[in-house]
C-alpha atoms as one frame of an Amber mdcrd trajectory, in Angstrom:
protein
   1.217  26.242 -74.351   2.098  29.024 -71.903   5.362  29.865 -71.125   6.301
  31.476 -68.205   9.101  34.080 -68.045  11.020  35.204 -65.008  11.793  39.241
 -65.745  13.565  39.504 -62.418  16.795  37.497 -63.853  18.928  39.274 -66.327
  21.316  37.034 -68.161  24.171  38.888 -70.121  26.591  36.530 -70.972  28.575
  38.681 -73.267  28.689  41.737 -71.095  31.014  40.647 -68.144  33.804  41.611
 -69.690  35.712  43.922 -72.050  39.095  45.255 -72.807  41.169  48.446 -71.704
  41.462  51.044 -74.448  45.141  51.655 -73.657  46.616  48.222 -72.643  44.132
  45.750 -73.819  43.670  44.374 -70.631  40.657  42.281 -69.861  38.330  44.158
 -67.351  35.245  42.224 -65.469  32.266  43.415 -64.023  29.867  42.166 -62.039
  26.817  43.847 -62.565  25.518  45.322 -65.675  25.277  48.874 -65.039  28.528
  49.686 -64.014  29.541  47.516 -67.669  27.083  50.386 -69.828  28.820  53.220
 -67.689  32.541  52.172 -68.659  31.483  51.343 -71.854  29.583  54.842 -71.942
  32.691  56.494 -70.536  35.305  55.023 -72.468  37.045  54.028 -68.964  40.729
  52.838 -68.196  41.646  49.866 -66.054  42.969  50.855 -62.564  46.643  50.589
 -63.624  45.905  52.701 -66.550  44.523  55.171 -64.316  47.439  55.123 -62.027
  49.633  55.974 -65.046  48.057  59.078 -65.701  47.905  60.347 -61.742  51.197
  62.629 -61.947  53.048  63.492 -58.557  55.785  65.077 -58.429  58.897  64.577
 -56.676  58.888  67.436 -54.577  55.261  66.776 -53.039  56.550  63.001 -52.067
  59.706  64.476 -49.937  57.266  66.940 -48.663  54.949  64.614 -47.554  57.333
  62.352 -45.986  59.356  64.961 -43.786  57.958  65.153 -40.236  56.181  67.715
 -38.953  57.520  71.009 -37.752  56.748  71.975 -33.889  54.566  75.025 -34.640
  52.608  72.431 -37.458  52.163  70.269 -34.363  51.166  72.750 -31.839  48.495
  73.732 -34.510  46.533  70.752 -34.676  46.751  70.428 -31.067  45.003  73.539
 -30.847  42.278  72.571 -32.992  42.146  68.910 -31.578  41.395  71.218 -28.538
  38.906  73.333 -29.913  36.979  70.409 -31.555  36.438  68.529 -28.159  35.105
  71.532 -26.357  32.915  72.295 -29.047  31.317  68.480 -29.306  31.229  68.961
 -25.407  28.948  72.659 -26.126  26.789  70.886 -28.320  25.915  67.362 -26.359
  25.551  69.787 -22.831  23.120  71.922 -25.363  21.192  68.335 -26.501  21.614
  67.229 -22.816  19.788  70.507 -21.140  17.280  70.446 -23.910  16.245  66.858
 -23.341  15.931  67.544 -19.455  13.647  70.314 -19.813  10.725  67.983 -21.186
């Protein structure tokens, strides 16, 4: 009696899921690998890991305030500068391809 076994499946039954170390929530993954990693790691659910992300208050405001003239007169400057230099470089790639 020969029995014939297909090595290319890999069934892990028990491995799809496991529980947050902080909240206990049920985490499920879909391929084995990234399972032995977080179990490796010791890894947080993504609302755990949002917890510990701290921001402060004063970045937030900062972020939301528009931007000063000079701030925008800045980028447009650089906008400017990264267009003519794309331009430089396909004109170089351009010429270069002619010559053949």
């Amino acid at each position: 009696m020969i029995f014939i076994i297909d090595m290319r499946k890999r069934h892990w039954k028990d491995r799809k899921n496991r529980r947050c170390p902080d909240c206990r929530k049920m985490i499920t993954y879909t391929r084995k690998d990234t399972f032995d990693r977080a179990v490796g790691n010791n890894s947080v659910c993504k609302s755990c890991a949002q917890i510990d992300r701290k921001v402060s208050m004063d970045t937030i405001e900062k972020l939301k305030q528009p931007k000063t003239f000079e701030h925008k007169k800045q980028i447009s400057i650089g906008m400017k500068m990264y267009w003519k230099r794309l331009k430089r470089e396909e004109y170089k790639e351009v010429k270069w391809l002619t010559l053949d």
